[in-house]
C-alpha positions in Angstrom: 108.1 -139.1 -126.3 107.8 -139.0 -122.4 105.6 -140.3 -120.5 102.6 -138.7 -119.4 102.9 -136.2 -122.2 100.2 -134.6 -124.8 100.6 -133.1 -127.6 99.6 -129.2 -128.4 96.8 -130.3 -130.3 95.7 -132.2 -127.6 96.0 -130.0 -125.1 94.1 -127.3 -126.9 90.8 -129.4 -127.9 91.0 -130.0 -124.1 91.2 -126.5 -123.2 88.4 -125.7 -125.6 85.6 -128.4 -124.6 86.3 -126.9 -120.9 85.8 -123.1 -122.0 82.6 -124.3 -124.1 81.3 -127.2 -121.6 82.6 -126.2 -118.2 79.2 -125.4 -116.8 77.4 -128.1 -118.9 80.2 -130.3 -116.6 79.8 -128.6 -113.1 76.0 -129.1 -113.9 75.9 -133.3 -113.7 79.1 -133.5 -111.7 81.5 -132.7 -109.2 85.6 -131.6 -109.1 87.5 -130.9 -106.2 91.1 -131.6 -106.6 93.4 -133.5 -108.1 96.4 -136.0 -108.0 99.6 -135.2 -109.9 102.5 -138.0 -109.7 105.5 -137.6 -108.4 107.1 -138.5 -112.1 105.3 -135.6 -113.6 106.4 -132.9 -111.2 109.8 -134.1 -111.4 109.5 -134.4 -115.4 108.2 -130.9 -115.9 110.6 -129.1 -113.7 113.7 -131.3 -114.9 114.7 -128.7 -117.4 117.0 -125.7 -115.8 114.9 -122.8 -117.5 111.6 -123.7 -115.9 111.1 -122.0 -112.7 107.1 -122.6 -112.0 104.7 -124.6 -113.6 101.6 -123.5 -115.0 98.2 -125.7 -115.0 95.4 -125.8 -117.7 92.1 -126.9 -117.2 90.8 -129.2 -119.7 87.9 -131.6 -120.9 88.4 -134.6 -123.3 85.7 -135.9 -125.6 84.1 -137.8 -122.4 83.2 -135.0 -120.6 86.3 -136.5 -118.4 88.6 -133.5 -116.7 92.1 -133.3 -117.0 94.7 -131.2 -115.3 97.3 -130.2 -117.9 101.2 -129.1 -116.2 103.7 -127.5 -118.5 106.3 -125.8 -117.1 107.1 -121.7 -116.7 110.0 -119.5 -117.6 111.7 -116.7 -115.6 109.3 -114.1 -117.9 106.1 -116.1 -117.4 105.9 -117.7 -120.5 105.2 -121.5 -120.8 108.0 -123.8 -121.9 106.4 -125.8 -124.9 109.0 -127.2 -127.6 109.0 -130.7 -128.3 112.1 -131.0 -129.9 114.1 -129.6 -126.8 111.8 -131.8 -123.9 109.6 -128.9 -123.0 106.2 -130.8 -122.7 102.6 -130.1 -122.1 102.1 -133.1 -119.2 98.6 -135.0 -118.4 98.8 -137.8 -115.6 96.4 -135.7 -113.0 94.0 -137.9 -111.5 90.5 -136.4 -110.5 89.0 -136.2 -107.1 86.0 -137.1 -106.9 87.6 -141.0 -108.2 91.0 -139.9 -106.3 90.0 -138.2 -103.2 92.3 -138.6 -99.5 91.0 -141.3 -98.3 92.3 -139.9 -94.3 91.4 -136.8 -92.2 91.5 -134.1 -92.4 90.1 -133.2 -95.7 91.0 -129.9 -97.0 87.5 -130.5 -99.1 85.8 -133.4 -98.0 
């Protein structure tokens, strides 16, 4: 499997602690941006039918957030098939943690 790369499952139980626990997480902490590497925006765009990406809030069993990428087709459907390389990606880094560390600050 790639790297950077969570499985459906995954990515669901993510997406379902945020949509239960969102506010319990804005309520003890902050979350203004995040990072995405270069190796994930050039991993989930590799494939010739994606033509956006889509992002996914989620929250693991930490309370930690995570950004999840997969990648869009020309009818707005995301791209997730394991078998052909179509991946659900998670290598987002959050801000606060990994914040610009120079001005200006977009939200500092």
């Amino acid at each position: 499997m790639e790297l950077n790369v969570i499985t459906l499952q995954q990515a669901q139980e993510w997406a379902k602690n945020w949509n239960l626990k969102k506010l319990e997480f804005f309520a003890t902490r902050d979350l203004k941006a995040f990072q995405i590497s270069e190796r994930v925006i050039q991993d989930v765009t590799a494939p010739q039918r994606v033509i956006d990406i889509r992002t996914y809030l989620g929250l693991d069993e930490h309370m930690e957030p995570h950004l999840m990428i997969v990648g869009v087709d020309a009818d707005g459907n995301d791209l997730i098939d394991y078998q052909n390389g179509l991946y659900i990606y998670n290598f987002t880094k959050p801000c606060p943690t990994y914040c610009s560390k120079s001005v200006p600050h977009i939200n500092g």
